[in-house]
C-alpha positions in Angstrom: 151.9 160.7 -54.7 154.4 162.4 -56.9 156.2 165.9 -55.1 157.1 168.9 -57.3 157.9 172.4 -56.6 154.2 173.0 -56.0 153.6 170.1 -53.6 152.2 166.6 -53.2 150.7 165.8 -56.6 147.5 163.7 -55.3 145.8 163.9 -58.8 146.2 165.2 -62.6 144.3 165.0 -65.4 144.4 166.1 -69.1 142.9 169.5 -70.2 143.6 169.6 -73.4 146.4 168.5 -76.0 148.7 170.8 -74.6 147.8 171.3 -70.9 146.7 168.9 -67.6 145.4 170.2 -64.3 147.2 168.8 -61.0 145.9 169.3 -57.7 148.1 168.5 -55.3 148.4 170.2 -51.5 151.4 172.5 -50.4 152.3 174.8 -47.6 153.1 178.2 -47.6 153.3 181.4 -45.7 152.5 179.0 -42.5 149.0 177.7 -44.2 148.5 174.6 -45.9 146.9 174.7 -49.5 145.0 173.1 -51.5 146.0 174.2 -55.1 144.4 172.9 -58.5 146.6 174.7 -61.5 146.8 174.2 -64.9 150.1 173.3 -66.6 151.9 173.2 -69.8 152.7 170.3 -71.3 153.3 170.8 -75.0 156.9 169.0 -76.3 159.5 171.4 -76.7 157.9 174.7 -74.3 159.3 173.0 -71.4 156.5 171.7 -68.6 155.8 174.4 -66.2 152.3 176.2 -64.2 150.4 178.4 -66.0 149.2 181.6 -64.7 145.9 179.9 -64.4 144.7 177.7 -61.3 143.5 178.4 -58.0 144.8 177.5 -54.7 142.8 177.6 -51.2 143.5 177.1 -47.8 142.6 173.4 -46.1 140.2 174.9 -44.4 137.5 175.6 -47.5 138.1 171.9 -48.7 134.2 171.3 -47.5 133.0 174.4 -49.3 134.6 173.4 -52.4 133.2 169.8 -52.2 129.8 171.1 -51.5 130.4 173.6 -54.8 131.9 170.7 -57.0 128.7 168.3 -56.0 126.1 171.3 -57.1 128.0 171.7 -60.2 127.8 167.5 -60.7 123.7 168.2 -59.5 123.0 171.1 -61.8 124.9 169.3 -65.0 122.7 166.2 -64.2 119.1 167.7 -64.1 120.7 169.5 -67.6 121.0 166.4 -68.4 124.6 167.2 -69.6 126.0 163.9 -67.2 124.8 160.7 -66.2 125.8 160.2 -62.3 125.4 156.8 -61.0 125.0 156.3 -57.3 128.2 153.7 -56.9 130.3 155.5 -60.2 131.6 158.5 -61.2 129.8 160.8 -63.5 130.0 160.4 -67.3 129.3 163.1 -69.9 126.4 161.5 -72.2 126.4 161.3 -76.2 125.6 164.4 -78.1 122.8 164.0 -80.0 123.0 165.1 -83.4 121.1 168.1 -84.3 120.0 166.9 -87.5 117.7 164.8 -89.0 121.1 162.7 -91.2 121.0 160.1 -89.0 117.1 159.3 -89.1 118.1 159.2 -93.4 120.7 156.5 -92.8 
């Protein structure tokens, strides 16, 4: 686990081309956090947080669990996801809109 100024980075993934998220855990003000922020990461801006991400105390970590499964629950009777019991979820193929690819 990485440290920065925000805290132990326990994960991080890629937003975009220019941005990641990292959630990583922190204390301050006596409470212990649990923060998941966007940063920049575009060449030449320098690599620093955004003013968008969200940090929460320890405490809620079951709440947002519970609100991160019904968002994996809701996407998958959308059938947006496929969520295998034993793996993690995976977005499935677009279909195309069209009928081009019933010509071809």
């Amino acid at each position: 686990m990485a440290r920065n100024n925000s805290g132990t980075i326990v994960a991080s993934f890629t937003k975009n081309l220019w941005e990641e998220v990292r959630v990583s855990v922190d204390e301050y003000g006596g409470y212990l956090l649990m923060n998941l922020w966007v940063h920049n990461t575009k060449q030449g801006s320098g690599n620093y947080a955004t003013t968008k991400g969200l940090s929460l105390r320890v405490e809620q970590y079951s709440k947002l669990l519970d609100a991160v499964l019904k968002i994996g629950e809701h996407l998958e009777r959308k059938g947006l996801i496929h969520a295998p019991e034993t793996a993690k979820p995976t977005l499935k193929k677009p279909r195309r809109r069209s009928g081009w690819d019933q010509a071809n």
